[in-house]
Structure formats: structure tokens, C-alpha cells
N, C-alpha and C positions, 0 to 999 in steps of 0.2 A: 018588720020585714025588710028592714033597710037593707040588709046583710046580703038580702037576693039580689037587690040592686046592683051591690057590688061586686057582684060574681061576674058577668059579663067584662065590668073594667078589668080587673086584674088579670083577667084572661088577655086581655089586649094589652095588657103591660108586659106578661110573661113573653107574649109572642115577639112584639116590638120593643121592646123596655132595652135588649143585648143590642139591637143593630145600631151601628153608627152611620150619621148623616152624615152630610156638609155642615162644619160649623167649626169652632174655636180650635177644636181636638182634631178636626179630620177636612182637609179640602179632596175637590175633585181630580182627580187625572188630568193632565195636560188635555188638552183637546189634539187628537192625529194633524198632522203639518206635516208640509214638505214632502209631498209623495213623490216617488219614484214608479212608472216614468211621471215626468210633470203632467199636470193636468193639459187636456186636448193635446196634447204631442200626437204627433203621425211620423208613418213609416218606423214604426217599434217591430222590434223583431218578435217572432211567434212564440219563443220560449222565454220570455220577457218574465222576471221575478219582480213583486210589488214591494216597494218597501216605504215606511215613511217613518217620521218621528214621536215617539206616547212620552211615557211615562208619567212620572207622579211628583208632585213638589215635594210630600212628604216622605221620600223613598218609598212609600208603597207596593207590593207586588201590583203588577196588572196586567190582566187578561184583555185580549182584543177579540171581536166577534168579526169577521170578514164582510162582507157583500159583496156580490159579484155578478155579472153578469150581461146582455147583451142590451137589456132593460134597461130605460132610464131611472128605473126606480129598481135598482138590484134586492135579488134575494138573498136571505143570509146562504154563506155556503158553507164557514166553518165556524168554529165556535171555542173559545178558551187556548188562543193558542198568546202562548207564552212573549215571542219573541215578535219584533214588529218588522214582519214579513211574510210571505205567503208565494209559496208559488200554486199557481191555477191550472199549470200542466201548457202541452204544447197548445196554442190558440188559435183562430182560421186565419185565414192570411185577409190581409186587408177588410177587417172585420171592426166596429165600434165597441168597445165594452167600456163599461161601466161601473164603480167601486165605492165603496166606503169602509169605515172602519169606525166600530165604536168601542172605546178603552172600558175597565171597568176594574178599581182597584179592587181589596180585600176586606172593604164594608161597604161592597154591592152598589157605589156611586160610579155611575154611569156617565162617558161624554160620548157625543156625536158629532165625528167630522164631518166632514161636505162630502157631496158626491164628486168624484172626479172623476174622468173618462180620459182615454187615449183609441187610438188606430192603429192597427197591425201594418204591415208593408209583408214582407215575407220570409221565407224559411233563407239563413241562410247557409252556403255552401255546406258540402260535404267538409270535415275534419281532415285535411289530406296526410295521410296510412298508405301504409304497406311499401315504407321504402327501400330502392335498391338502389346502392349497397346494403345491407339488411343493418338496422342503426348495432353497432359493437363490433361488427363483424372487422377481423383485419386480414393482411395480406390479396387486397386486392388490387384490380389491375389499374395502372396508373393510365389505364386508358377507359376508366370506369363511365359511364352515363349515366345519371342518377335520375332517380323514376321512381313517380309516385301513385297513387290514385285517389281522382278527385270526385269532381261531378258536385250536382245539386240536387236536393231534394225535387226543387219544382221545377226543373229541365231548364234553370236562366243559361246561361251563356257565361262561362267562369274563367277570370285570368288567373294568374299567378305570379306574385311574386317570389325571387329567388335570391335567398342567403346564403352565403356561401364562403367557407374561406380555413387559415388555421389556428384560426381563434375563437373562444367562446364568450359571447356570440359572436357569430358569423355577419362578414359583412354583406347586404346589399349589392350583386351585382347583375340583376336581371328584372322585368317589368311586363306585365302586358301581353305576356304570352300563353297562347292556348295549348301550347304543348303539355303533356304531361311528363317532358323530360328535359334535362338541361343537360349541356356537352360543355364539362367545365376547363376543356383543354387537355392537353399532357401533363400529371401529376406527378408527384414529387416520391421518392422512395422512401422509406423511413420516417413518413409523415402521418400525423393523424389530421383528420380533416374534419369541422364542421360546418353544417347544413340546415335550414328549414322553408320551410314553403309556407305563403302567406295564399290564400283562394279569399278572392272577391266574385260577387255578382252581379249585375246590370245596376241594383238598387244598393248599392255600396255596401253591402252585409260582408261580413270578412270574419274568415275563420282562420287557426293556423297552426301548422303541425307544432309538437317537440322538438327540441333541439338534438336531431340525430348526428351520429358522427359514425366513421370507421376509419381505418389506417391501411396503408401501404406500406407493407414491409416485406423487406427480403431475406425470407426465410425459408422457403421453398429454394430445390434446388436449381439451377439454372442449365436449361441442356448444354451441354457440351460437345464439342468437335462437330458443329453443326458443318455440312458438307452440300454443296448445290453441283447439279450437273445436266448436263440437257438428256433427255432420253433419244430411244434411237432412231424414231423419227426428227428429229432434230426442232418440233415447233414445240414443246413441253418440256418442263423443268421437274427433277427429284431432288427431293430436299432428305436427308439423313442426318442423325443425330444417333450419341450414345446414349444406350439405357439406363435412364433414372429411377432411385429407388425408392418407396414410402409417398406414390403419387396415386392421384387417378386417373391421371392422363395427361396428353398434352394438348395446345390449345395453338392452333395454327392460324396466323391475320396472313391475309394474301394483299399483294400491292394494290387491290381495287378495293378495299377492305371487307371484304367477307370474312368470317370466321370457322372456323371449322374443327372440331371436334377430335382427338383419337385415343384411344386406349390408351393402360400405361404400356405395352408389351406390343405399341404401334410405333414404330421409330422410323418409316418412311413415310412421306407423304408425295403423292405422284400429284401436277396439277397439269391437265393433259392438255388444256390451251391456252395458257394465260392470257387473259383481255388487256394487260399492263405488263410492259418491264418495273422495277421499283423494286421496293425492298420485301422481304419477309421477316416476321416474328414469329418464334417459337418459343412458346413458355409451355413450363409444369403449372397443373393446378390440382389440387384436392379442394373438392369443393365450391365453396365460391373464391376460394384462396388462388391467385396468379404469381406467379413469380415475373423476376425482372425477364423481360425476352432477349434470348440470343435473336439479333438478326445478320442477315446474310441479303445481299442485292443482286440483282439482273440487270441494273440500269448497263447501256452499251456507254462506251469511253466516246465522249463527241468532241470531233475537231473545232477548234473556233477559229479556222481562217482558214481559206482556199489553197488548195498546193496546185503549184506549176509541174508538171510530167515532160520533159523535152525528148524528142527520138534524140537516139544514140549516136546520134552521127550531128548532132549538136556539138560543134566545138568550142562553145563558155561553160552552156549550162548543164547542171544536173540532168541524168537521166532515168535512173531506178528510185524506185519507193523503198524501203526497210520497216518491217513490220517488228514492234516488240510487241510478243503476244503474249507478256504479261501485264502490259500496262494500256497498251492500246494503240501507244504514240510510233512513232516511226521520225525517217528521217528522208530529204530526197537527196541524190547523190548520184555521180558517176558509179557506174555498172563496169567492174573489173574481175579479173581471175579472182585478185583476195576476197573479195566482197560477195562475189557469185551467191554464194547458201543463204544469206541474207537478205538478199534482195527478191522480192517475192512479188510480182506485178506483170500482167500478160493484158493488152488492149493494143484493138487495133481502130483507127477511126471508120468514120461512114467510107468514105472513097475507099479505103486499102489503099489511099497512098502512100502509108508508112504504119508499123508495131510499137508497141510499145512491149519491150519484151521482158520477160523475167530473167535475174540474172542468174538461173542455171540453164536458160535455155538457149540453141546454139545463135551464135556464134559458140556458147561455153556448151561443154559435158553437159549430160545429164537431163533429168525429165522436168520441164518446168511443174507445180505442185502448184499454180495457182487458175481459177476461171474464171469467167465474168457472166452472169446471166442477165438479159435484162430484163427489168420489172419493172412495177405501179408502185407508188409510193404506199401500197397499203398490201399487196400479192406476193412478198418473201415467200410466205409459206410454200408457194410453188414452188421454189429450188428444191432441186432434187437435195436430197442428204447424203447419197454419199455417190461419188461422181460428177462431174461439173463438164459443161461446154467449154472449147478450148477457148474461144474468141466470140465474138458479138458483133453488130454493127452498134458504135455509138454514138448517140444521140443527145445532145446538147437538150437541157432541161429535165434529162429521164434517168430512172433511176437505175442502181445496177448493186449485184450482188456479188461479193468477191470470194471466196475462197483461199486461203492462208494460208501457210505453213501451221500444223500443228492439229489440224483439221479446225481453225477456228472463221469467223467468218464477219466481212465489213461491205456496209451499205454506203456505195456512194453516188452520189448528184451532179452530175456533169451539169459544169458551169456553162464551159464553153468548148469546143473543138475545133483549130485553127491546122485544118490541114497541110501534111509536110512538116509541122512545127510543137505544137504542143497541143495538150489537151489538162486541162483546167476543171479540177470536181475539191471538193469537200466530204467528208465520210466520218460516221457512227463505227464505232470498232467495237463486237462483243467480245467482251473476255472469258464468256464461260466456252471452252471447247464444246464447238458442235452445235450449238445453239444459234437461231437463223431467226431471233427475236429481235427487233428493236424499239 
């Protein structure tokens, strides 16, 4: 009955006799090393992938079995995976976990690494999206802002930095700021520009956009014959232009910079008190698309040096002012028959002991065309607009408003008033006819 004996062996032959151990033909797997994060490291961020070192002296395939968990003594959590890494998914913030990994080639020998642990710190920032200029986009305004958005998952408090320039990559020129926009100056036309934004958080976690870009070019049309004029109360300016075609409108900066909006088939723009003299721009855009701006200005023409006024019965000095009311400037000068039309200036002092007269007015022909009103260095608006006081009493330090030939009109500052003799101001000249702005 030996024969029975030997049923039981062979049965364990059959079963174990194929598997290969440790020994001449077959070693173990590397033992797992070098884990990623290091062991006890803190302040790991939450979405933190594990990785470390396997494999097999004898080329071997091998599978890894994970552990994972908040346990000092981790549970398995995955099993058979291929590659020696693992991600655990997003993890709690300032949390302990704890890990191992056990290898295991293709004749079922097994090694076991150490447990290793690290600490979370936190989520960091938001990925900063949704840039404008919108990233590809061209023809935009070379007065563009560029604006992103940020934030944080766990409400930290997030800076930014700002790359910026016309190269890829973009250089570094901004730090430390909570704004979600940069104002990278006045841009360049027929330029492409790139851009990216770096977000940090209290706990130095940094995320960072794509390398966006967009271009400036001028390819949209540009208004033409843009035209400015004071309306008929004289404190407001119209701005006009000819009709552009293959647009969606036009895009109006006013000199305090607001912007403003108008159709394509909008070609005036009335701005009924301006808060500034300065300039205006007017551009076409479709879209987010800007063309280069016509502008056109309001600023008034200002003297940079005091002028002497002498009554007429001065026998050295000059006695008429000369307005050119296309440029601003003027001249002062004897007041004669030739010069009469030219000369355009009516003041008499505080005493009335002497005019300072216009030179159409008598001695010469004719109806003097100039007034003086006087005012606050901030109250023009009050001159009437059309019609003027003939005379004033004036007042050394106060201000005054002139009335021109042409209907245009000039602010000045009486220096001084030396009664019988001269009187001494400085004066702003607008050139727009009719406009009482300075």
C-alpha cells in the first residue's frame, strides 16, 4: 500500500513543483526606496502623487500592492499595479498619512518596504484662466489691461506674479500683487505680445497659467476726419467722424478715461460736461478687435510768461494785445489805424482811472468784439455764451474771462494792476471756437 502513501506527495509536487522561489534561477525584487514625498516631509500639497523606486535585478516584471492610509499601520488600498506610482486622489489638508509598498515579481516573491509617512499643508491656488485679451486673439487695443482669474480653493490670500513681454517666454515684470489685473503701459502696434501669471499662497503653494499671447495690429479701419466743436451752450464738446465700414462700432476714451461705447451707424458723440480738457480717442472695433485711435485734443494754448498791457497814451510801451485764434499766441503792440481788426482786448482797472481798449474801439471805427467777465478759478461755466459784459472792475489775483474775435475765448489771471499804467495777467487760450473750457 505504499502506492497510497505516495498520492498525497505528488499531489504537493503537482501543486508547488511549477513555482519558482528565491534561489540560483530567480532573486527577489528590489526592496521599494526612495519614496517620493520623502519620508515625514510636511507641508505636501493635497494632490501630492507617491512614487518611489522597485524593480527586479533579473529584469522581471513586477507588480506593487499599495498601503495607504491615515493608520500607522496602513491598509492595502490597491493591488497589482504595474508602474511604481500611485496617486491617492486629492487628500485633507494638514493631515498624516501613512504608506507602504510591497513589490512582487512573476514567481510570486514578495518584498516589503518600510512604512513611510508625510503631512499635507494645503490646497494650492486656483490655476489662473480666463484671460483678457482672450489668449490668440489679435487686433487689440494697445491700451489693453490684461485680467485674469484667480482665487483659492481654501480662501488663503493669493499674490501673483506677472510675465510679460515680446518674447516667448515672457519676461518677469511684476510681484506681490493682489490685483487680478496688470496695466502693462501703452502698446505697440503690429506686435504680438506674451504673457503668464504665476498665483502663490500664504503657505508658498504656486500654481501657473499657459503661456498666453495676442497681437496688436492695425487692420481695422481707422476713423477719419475726426472733427471737435463746442456745442451751443459753450461748456460741452461734439466730437464727429466719417462712417466706417465692416465694423461694430466705435469705441470712445474721453480725457478722464472712461470709455464708451457706439454703434457702427453712431458717428457723433456729444460729451455734455467734460470733468477734463485733454485728449480724445476714437477707434473702430469689431469685437474684441480695436484699431489704432484717431485723436483729437481740448487742452487750451497756455502762456508761459506774464504780458505787460500799457494804456495808450504810454509813449514807449506797447499798448494792444493780438490774438491768433488759431494757435493761441498773440503779440502786444501799439494800437494804430493798420492794426485796429487785430487787436482784440477791452479792460479797464478797479479805479477807472484809465481802459485798456480794443483796437476797433473809439478812438477807431467800429464795435469793439471783445469782454471781460470776472470769475473763480473754477466758475467759467457761468459766462454767458453768447453775449459778454463790456468791462469789469479788475482785480489783481482774480480771474477773468475773455471773449475774442471769432467767438473764441481766454482765461486770464491778473498779476498785477498798477493804476494809470499798466496792468499785468498771464492767460490759457482755447482754440476750439466757443468753448469756455479750461
Amino acid at each position: 500500500m505504499i502506492w497510497k502513501k505516495l498520492i498525497p506527495f505528488c499531489m504537493l509536487v503537482l501543486l508547488f513543483g511549477c513555482r519558482k522561489t528565491t534561489g540560483p534561477d530567480n532573486r527577489a525584487p528590489y526592496k521599494p526606496h526612495d519614496p517620493e514625498p520623502l519620508d515625514s516631509s510636511v507641508e505636501q500639497p493635497v494632490n501630492e502623487e507617491l512614487r518611489w523606486i522597485g524593480g527586479d535585478p533579473d529584469g522581471d516584471p513586477v507588480i506593487y500592492d499599495e498601503y495607504f492610509g491615515t493608520d500607522q499601520t496602513p491598509d492595502l488600498d490597491t493591488t497589482k499595479e504595474a508602474l511604481p506610482e500611485y496617486d491617492p486622489g486629492t487628500l485633507d489638508t494638514f493631515t498624516t498619512y501613512y504608506w507602504k509598498i510591497i513589490s512582487r515579481d512573476n514567481h510570486y516573491v514578495e518584498v516589503q518596504g518600510n512604512i513611510w509617512s508625510f503631512t499635507t499643508g494645503n490646497n494650492p491656488p486656483y490655476v489662473p484662466s480666463s484671460p483678457f485679451p482672450s489668449n490668440g486673439s489679435v487686433n487689440q487695443s494697445p491700451y489693453s489691461i490684461l485680467e485674469w482669474t484667480g482665487g483659492d480653493p481654501d480662501g488663503d490670500t493669493v499674490t501673483y506674479y506677472v510675465y510679460f513681454g515680446k518674447t516667448s517666454p515672457p519676461h518677469y515684470v511684476a510681484n506681490n500683487q493682489s490685483e487680478e489685473s496688470y496695466d502693462p503701459g501703452l502698446l505697440s502696434y503690429n506686435t504680438t505680445y506674451y504673457w503668464k501669471i504665476v498665483a502663490r499662497d500664504r503657505h508658498n503653494n504656486t500654481t501657473q497659467s499657459p503661456i498666453w499671447e495676442f497681437a496688436i495690429w492695425d487692420s481695422l479701419p481707422i476713423p477719419a476726419n475726426i472733427q471737435i466743436s463746442a456745442d451751443t451752450e459753450g461748456d460741452g464738446i461734439v466730437l464727429s467722424w466719417d462712417q466706417m465700414s465692416n465694423i461694430d462700432g466705435y469705441e470712445i476714451i474721453v480725457p478722464d478715461g472712461d470709455t464708451f461705447l457706439l454703434n457702427d451707424d453712431e458717428i457723433v458723440y456729444h460729451d455734455d460736461i467734460p470733468g477734463l480738457t485733454g485728449t480724445y480717442f476714437v477707434s473702430t472695433y469689431r469685437g474684441e478687435e480695436r484699431s489704432k485711435p484717431a485723436q483729437i485734443s481740448t487742452r487750451p494754448f497756455m502762456a508761459t510768461f506774464d504780458i505787460h498791457l500799457y494804456v495808450w497814451s504810454h509813449p514807449t510801451e506797447a499798448a494792444g494785445f493780438g490774438w491768433v485764434t488759431t494757435t493761441g499766441t498773440g503779440s502786444v503792440y501799439d494800437c494804430n489805424e493798420m492794426n485796429k481788426d487785430s487787436v482784440d482786448f477791452y479792460l479797464n482797472d478797479s479805479t477807472a482811472v484809465f481802459d485798456f481798449t480794443s483796437g476797433d474801439q473809439s478812438p477807431y471805427e467800429g464795435n469793439k468784439s471783445t469782454g471781460i467777465f470776472i470769475m473763480g478759478p473754477n466758475n467759467f461755466f457761468e459766462a454767458p455764451a453768447i453775449g459778454y459784459i463790456n468791462s469789469s472792475l479788475v482785480v489783481e489775483a482774480n480771474y477773468y474771462a475773455i471773449k475774442v474775435q471769432g467767438d473764441y475765448y481766454a482765461k486770464l489771471f491778473v498779476v498785477n494792476v498798477v493804476n494809470g499804467t499798466r496792468a499785468t495777467f498771464h492767460y490759457d487760450f482755447q482754440k476750439i471756437a466757443g468753448l469756455r473750457i479750461f
